[in-house]
C-alpha positions in Angstrom: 38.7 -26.5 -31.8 41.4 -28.7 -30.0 42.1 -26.2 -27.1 39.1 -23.6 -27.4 39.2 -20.5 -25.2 37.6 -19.8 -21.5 34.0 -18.1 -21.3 33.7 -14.8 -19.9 35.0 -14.6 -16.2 31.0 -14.3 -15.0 30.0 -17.7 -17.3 33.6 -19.5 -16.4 33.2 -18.9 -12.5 29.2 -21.0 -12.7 31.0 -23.5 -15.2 33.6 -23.8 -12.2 31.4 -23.7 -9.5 29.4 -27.0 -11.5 32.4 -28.9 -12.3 33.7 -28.0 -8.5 30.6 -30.1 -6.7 31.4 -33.4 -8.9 35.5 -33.1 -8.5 36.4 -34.9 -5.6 34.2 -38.1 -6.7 36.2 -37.0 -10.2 39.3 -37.7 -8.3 38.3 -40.5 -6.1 37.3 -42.6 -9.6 40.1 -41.6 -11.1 42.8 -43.0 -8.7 40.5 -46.0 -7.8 40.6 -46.7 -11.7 44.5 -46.7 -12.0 44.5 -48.8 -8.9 42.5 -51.5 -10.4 44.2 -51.3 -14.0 47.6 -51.7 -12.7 46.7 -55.0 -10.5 45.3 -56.5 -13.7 48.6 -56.0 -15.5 50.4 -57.0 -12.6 48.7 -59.9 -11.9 48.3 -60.6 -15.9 52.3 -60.0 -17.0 53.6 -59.4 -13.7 54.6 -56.1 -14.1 55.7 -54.1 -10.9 56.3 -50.4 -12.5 52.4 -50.2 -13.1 52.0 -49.9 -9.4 53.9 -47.3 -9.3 52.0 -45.6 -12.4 49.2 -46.0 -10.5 50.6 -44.5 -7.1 51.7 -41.1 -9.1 48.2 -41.3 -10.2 47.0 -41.3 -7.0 49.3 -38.3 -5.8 47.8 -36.1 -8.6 44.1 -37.0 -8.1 45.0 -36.1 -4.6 47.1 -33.0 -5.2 44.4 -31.9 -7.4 41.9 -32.4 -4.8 42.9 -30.9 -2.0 45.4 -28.8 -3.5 41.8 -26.5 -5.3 41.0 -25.6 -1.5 44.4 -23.5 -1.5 43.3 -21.3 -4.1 41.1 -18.3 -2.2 37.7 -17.5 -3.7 38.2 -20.0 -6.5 34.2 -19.8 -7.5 34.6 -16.1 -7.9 34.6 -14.0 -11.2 37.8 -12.8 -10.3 39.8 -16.1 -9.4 37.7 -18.5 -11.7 40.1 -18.0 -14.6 43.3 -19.3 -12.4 41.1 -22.1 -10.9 40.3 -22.8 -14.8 43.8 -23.1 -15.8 45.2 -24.6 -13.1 42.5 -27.7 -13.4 43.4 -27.5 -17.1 46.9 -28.2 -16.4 45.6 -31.1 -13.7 43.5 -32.8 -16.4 46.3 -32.8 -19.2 48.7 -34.6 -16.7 46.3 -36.9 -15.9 45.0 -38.0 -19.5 48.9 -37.8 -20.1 49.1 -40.5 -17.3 46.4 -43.0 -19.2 47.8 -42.0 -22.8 51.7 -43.1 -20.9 50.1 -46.2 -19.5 48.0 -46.8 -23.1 51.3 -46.4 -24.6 53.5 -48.4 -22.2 51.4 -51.2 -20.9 49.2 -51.8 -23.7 50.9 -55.5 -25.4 48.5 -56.3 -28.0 49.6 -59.6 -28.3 48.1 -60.4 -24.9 44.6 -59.7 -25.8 43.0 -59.1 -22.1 45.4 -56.3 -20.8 45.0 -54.3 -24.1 40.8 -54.6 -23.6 41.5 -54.0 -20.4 43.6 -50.9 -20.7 41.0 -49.7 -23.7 37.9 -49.9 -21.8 39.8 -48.2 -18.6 40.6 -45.0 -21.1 37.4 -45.2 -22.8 35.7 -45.3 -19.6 37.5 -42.7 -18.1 37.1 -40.2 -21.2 33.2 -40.8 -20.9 33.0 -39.3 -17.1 35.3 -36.8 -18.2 32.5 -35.7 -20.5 29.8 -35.8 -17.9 31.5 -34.2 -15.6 33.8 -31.5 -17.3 31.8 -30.8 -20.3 30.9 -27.2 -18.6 34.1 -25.9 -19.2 35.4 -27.5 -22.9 39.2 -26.1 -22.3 38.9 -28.8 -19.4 37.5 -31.6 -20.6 39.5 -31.0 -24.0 42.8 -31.0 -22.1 42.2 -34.5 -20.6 41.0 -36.2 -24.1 43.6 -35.2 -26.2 46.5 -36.6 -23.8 44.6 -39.7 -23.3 43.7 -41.0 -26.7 46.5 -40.1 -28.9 48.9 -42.5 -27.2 46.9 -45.4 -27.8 45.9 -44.3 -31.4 49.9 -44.1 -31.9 49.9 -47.6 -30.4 48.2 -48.8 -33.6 49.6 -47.0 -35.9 52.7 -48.4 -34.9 51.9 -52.2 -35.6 52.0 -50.7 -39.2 49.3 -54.0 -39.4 46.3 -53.9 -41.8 44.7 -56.0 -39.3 43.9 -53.2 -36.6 42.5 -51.1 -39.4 39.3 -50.4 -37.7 41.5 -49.2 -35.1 43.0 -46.9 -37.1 40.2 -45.2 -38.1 38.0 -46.1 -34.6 40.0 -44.6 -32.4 40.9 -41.0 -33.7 36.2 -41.1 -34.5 36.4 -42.0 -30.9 38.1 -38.8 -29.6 36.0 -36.7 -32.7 33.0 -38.0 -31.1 34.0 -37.2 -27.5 35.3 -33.3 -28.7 31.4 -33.1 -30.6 29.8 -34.4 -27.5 31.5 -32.2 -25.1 30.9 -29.3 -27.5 27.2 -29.5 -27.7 27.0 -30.4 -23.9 29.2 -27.3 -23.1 26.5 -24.8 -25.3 23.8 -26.6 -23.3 25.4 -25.7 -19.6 26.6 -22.5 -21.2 22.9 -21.2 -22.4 21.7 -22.9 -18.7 23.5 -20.6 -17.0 22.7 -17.8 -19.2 19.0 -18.4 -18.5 20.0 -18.6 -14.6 21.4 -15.3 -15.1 18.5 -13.9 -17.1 15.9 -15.2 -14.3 18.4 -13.2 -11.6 18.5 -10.2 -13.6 14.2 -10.8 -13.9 13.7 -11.8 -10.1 16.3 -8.6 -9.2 14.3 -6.1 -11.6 11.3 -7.6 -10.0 12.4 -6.8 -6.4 14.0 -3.2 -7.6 10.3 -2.5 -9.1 8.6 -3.9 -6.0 10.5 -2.0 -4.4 9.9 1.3 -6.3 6.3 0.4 -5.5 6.6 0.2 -2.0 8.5 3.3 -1.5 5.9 5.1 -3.8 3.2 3.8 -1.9 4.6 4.6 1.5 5.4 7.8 -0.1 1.4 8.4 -0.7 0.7 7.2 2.0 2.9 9.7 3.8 1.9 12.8 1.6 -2.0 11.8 2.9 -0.9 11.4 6.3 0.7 15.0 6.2 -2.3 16.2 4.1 -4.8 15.1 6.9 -2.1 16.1 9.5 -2.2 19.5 7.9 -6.3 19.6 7.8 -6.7 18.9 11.3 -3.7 21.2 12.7 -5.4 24.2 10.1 -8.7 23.1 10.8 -8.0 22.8 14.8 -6.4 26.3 14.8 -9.1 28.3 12.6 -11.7 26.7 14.5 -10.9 28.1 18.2 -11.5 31.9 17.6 -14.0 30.6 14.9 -16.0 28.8 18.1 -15.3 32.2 20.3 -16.4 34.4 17.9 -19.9 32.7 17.4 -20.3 32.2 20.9 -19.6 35.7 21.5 -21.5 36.8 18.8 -24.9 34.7 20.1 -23.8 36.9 23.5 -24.2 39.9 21.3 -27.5 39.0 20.0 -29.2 39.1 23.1 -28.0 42.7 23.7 -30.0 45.9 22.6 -28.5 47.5 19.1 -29.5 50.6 17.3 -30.5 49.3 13.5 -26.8 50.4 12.3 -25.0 48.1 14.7 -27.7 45.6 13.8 -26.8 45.6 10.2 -23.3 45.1 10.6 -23.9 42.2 13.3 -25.5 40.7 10.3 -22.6 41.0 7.9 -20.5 39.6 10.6 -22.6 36.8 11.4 -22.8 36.0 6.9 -19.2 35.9 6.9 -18.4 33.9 9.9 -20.9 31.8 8.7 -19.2 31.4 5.3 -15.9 30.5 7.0 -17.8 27.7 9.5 -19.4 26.2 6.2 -15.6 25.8 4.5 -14.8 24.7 8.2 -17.7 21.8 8.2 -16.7 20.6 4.7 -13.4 20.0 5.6 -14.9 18.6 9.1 -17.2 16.7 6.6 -14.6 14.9 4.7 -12.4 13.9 7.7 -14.7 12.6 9.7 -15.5 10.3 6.7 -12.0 9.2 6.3 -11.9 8.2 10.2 -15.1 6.2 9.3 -16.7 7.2 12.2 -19.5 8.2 10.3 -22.6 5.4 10.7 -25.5 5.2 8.7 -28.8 4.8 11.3 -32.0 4.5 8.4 -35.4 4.9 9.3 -38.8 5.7 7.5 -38.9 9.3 6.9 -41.0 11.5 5.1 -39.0 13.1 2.1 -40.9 15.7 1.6 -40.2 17.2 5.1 -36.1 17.2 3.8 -37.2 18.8 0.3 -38.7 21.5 1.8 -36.1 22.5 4.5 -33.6 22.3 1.5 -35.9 24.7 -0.8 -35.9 27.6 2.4 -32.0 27.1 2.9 -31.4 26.8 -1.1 -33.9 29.1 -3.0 -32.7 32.6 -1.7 -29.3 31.5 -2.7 -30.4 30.7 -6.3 -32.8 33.7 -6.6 -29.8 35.9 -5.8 -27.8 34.6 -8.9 -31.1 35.1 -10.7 -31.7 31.1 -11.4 -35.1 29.6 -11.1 -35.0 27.2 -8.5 -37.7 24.7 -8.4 -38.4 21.1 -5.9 -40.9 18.8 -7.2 -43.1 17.9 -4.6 -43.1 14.2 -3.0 -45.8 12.4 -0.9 -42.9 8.9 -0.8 -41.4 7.7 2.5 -37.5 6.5 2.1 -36.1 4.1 5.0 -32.5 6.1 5.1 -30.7 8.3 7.3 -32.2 11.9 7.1 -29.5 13.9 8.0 -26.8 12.0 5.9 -29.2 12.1 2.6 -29.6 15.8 3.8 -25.6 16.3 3.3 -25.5 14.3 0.5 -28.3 16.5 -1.4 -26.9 19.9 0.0 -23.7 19.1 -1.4 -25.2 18.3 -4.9 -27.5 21.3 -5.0 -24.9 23.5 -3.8 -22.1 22.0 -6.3 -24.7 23.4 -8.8 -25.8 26.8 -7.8 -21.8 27.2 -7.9 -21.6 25.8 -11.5 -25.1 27.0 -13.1 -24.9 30.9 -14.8 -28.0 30.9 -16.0 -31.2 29.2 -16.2 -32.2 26.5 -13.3 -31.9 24.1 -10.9 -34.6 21.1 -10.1 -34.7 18.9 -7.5 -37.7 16.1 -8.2 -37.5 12.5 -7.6 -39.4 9.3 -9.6 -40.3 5.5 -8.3 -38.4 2.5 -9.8 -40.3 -0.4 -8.5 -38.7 -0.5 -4.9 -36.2 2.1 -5.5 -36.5 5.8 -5.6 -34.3 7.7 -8.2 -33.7 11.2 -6.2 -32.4 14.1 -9.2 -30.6 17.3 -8.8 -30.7 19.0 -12.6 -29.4 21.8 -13.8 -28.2 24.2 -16.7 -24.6 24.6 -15.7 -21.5 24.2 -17.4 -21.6 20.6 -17.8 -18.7 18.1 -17.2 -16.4 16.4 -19.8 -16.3 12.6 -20.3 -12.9 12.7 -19.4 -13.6 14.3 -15.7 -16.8 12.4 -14.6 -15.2 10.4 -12.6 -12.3 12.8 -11.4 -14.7 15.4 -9.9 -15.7 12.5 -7.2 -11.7 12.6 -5.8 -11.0 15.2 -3.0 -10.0 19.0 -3.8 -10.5 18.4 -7.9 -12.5 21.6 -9.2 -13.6 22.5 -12.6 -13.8 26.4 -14.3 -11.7 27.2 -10.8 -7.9 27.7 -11.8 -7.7 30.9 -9.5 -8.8 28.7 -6.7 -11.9 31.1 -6.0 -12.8 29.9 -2.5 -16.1 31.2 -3.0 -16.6 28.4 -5.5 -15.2 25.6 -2.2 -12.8 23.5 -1.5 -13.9 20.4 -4.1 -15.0 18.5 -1.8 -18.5 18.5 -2.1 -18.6 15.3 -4.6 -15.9 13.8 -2.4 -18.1 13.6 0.5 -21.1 12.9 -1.6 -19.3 9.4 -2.8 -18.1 8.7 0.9 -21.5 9.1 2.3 -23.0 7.2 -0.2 -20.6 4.2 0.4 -21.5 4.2 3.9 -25.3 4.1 3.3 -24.8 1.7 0.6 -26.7 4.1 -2.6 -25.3 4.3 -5.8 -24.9 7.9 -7.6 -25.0 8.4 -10.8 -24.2 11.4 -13.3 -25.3 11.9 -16.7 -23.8 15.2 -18.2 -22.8 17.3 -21.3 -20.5 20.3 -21.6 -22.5 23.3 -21.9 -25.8 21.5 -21.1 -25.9 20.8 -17.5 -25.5 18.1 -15.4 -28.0 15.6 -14.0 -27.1 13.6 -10.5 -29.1 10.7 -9.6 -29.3 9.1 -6.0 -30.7 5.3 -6.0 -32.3 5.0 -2.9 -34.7 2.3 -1.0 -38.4 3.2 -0.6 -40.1 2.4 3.3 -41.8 -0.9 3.0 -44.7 0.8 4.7 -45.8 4.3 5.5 -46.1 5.1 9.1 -49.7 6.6 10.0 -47.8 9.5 11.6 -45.2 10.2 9.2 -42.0 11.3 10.9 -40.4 14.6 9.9 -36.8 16.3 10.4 -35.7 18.5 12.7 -38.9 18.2 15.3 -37.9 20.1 18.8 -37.1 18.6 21.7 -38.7 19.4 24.9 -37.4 22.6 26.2 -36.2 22.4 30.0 -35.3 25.4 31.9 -31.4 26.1 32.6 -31.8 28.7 34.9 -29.4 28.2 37.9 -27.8 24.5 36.2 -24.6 23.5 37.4 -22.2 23.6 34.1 -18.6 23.1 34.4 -16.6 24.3 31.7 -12.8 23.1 30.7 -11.3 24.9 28.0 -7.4 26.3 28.2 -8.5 29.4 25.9 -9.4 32.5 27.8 -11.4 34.0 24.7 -13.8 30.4 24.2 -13.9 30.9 28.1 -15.2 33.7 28.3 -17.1 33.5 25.5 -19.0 30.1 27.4 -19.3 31.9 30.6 -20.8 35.3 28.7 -23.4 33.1 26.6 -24.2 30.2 29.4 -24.7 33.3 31.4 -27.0 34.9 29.7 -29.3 31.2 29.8 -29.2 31.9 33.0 -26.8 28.7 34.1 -24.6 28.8 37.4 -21.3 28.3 35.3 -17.4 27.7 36.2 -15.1 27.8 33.5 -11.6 26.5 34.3 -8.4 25.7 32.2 -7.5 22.1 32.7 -7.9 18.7 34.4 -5.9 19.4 38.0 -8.2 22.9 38.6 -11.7 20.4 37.4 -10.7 18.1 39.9 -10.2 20.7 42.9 -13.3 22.3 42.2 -15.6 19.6 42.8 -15.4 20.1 46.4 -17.5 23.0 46.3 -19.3 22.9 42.7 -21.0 20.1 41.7 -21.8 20.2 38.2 -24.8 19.1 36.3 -23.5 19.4 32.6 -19.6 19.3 32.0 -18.2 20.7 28.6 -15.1 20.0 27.9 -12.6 21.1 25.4 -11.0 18.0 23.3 -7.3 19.1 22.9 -6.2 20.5 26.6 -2.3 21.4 27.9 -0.1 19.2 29.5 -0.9 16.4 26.4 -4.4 16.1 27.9 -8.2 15.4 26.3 -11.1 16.2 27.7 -12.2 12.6 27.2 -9.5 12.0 29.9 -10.7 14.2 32.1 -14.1 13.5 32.1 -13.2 10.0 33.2 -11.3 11.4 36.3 -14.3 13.7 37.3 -16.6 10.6 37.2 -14.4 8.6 39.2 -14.0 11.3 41.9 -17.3 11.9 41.4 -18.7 8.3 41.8 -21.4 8.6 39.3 -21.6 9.5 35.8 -21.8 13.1 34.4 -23.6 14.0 31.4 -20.7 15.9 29.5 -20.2 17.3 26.0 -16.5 17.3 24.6 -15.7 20.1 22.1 -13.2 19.4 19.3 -11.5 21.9 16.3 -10.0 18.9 15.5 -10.3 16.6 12.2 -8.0 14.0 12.2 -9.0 10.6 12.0 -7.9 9.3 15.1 -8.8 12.2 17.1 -12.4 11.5 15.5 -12.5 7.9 16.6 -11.5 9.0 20.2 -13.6 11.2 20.7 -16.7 9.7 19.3 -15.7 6.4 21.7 -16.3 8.8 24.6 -19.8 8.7 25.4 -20.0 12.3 25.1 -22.1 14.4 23.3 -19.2 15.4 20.5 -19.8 19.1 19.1 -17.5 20.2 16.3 -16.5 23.5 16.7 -17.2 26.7 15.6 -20.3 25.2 18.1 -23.8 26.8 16.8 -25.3 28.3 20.0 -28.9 26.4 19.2 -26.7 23.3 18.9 -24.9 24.3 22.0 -27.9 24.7 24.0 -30.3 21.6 22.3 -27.8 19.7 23.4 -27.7 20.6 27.1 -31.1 20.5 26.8 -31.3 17.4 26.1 -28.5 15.8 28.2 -31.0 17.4 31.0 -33.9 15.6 29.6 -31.9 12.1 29.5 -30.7 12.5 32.7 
């Protein structure tokens, strides 16, 4: 117990590093103590040698001092169990200096320089404890060497009279050793707790860290994903948008009934690849968020019913009865998102329904309209209700049957309801069907003339119109200038900005179409601005785009131009010129 053993080199080097702060004041007292004891006995017996005591004192408190600065990375693990010895040895010569001066200067016959020299040593020994308690081989090493001389003092006298001295002084040094125990497990589980927390706080920063790298990690796989989708989408669109245009071209030709027929079967499977191509177009143009809801009062019934023409042939061909509920209700929404929304749900359950039915009906809820798609199907789990809402999750399809989509559908049904602000719900049991149900505000008045979908525009002639056309693919070129051609429109097609700009010398355009994505790191939306400024005026202009990437969207749709996705449907292609004419 007398001279226990050094902590670990991690605990010794904090038990150090706590002793270290408080050593030079350490040192300072205990030179300034000496100094003050031995003028008390000189001036008290007139003793010189005590001045010199206390001047080897003061060499030691100073050698000790400065002397720790000598030894390189002291604090460390690795050089904390020198520093530890060598202030051992330090503290052991000094308590042997106050047990020497105990022992020499201590007359007990002259009562004031033995309470003098007593309370010096007891003082001393009590900031010893306070201040090298952390480390108990340290604080040990200066008790021992400065008690036990003046114990021996006593016991010398051989005199009954000091017996409370006897026994009071060796208690004294128990009491210091129990003291300087119990404050060294109290530093010594501090600092374990100090290391506990850092080990905690370091754990909590590797784990952070984790976190952040996984989530940049996501982050980066759905970049790359929506990367991918708009470089796939971007390339499968261009000969998608030159084959419809060409086959519009076609249309207008004369064909014997054979090449009519298999004009059709082109036309149903180009059209099959521009649906995959608009779902896709569908769900990136809701991640961009450049889809806005615009609500209005609108008839329902006039949506129901284009649904039940576009719908009911597809359901009679898988032999399922398909049936709408008629509806007399007007909804304040926006008629062509709630026409997406419901064409996504009746088509996610042709896919899924074998046999039976489908029904589309709708019920009043005070001022909310519950608007259900039913049907026999295969029914969803528990597990997966709220999984087949994320993008690209599928049921029944582990052969990825394209024909069944992309699994999307309820993807883009849960954007679009966010952005109008419904709720959807589904109800649905595994080998029962599924019911989805579309809360949606009724019009707070119904309009004398109700308003229906789809209503043409006024038709303007295009025969001999001005339209430039800038697209750096020959095929969509010639595509453009074999359909706009046919409309009977004066058309130029060129392949990029520099030719658009030379050209208006000689051709001044009514319309300008523009391809998004042009060479030389070019949009359209670039060029369109330089044609206006040479131009003076404003052009009404239509930009083209294959591409789905968010930013691209927000671009584009910033433009002021009419935006057509391609593949471009030729009745969309030429409403739209139509009715850039008609605004201008």
């Amino acid at each position: 117990m007398l001279w226990p053993r050094f902590d670990p080199p991690r605990l010794l080097a904090a038990q150090m590093e706590l002793i270290d702060h408080s050593f030079g004041i350490a040192m300072l007292g205990c030179f300034v103590a000496s100094l003050l004891m031995a003028m008390g006995v000189y001036v008290s017996t007139g003793n010189v040698d005590t001045m010199g005591w206390s001047a080897l004192m003061g060499v030691g408190c100073a050698a000790g001092h400065f002397g720790r600065f000598r030894i390189r990375d002291r604090l460390t693990e690795a050089r904390a169990p020198y520093y530890a010895r060598c202030m051992t040895l330090l503290l052991v010569f000094l308590g042997s200096m106050w047990g020497i001066a105990g022992g020499l200067y201590m007359d007990l016959s002259f009562p004031p320089t033995a309470i003098s020299l007593l309370s010096m040593i007891a003082g001393m020994s009590a900031a010893a404890l306070a201040i090298f308690s952390p480390c108990l081989p340290v604080a040990v090493g200066f008790f021992i060497p400065s008690i036990l001389p003046v114990w021996g003092v006593f016991l010398a006298t051989g005199n009954l009279a000091y017996l409370p001295m006897f026994l009071g002084v060796p208690l004294f040094l128990l009491v210091l050793l129990i003291f300087a125990l119990n404050y060294a497990r109290v530093a010594r589980r501090s600092i374990e707790l100090r290391f506990e927390n850092t080990e905690l706080v370091d754990q909590l920063r590797e784990q952070t860290g984790r976190a952040a790298e996984a989530l940049h990690e996501a982050e980066e796989a759905n970049r790359a994903k929506l990367v991918f989708l708009a470089s796939a989408s971007h390339d499968l669109r261009q000969p998608m948008h030159a084959l419809g245009l060409f086959l519009a071209t076609l249309k207008t030709t004369t064909l014997d009934p054979r090449q009519q027929e298999l004009l059709e079967h082109i036309e149903a499977s180009a059209s099959a690849a521009c649906e995959m191509l608009d779902t896709l177009l569908d769900f990136s143009k809701l991640e961009a968020g450049v889809i806005e809801a615009r609500p209005r009062q609108v008839a329902l019934q006039s949506i129901l019913y284009k649904l039940e023409c576009e719908f009911a042939p597809l359901a009679n061909g898988k032999n399922l009865v398909f049936r709408v509920r008629e509806s007399a209700v007007h909804v304040h929404t926006d008629p062509s998102l709630l026409e997406l929304i419901l064409r996504n749900l009746i088509s996610n359950a042709i896919n899924y329904t074998r046999s039976g039915g489908i029904l589309i009906g709708c019920r009043q809820r005070g001022e909310h309209l519950l608007i259900e798609v039913w049907d026999s199907g295969i029914g969803i789990p528990p597990a997966q209700q709220q999984e087949v809402f994320r993008e690209f999750h599928q049921l029944g399809n582990p052969e990825r049957d394209r024909r069944k989509g992309l699994g999307l559908g309820l993807a883009i049904v849960r954007g679009l309801a966010l952005t109008m602000g419904l709720k959807v719900e589904l109800q649905s049991r595994p080998g029962r069907g599924s019911v989805f149900r579309l809360h949606m505000p009724l019009a707070s008045s119904q309009p004398e003339l109700a308003e229906t979908v789809g209503s043409p525009p006024r038709q303007l002639p295009l025969q001999a119109v001005p339209v430039l056309v800038i697209d750096d693919d020959y095929a969509v070129r010639s595509a453009m200038e074999a359909l706009l051609g046919c409309w009977g429109c004066h058309i130029l097609t060129v392949e990029g900005g520099a030719e658009a700009l030379d050209c208006l010398d000689s051709f001044q355009p009514r319309v300008v179409i523009a391809d998004y994505r042009l060479r030389g790191n070019q949009t359209g939306q670039q060029v369109l601005k330089q044609i206006c400024q040479q131009l003076g005026r404003n052009i009404p202009s239509i930009i083209m785009t294959g591409d789905t990437a968010p930013n691209r969207l927000r671009e584009a749709q910033s433009s002021g131009a009419v935006l057509l996705h391609k593949p471009v449907d030729a009745a969309a292609l030429y409403g739209s010129i139509q009715a850039l004419l008609a605004a201008g």
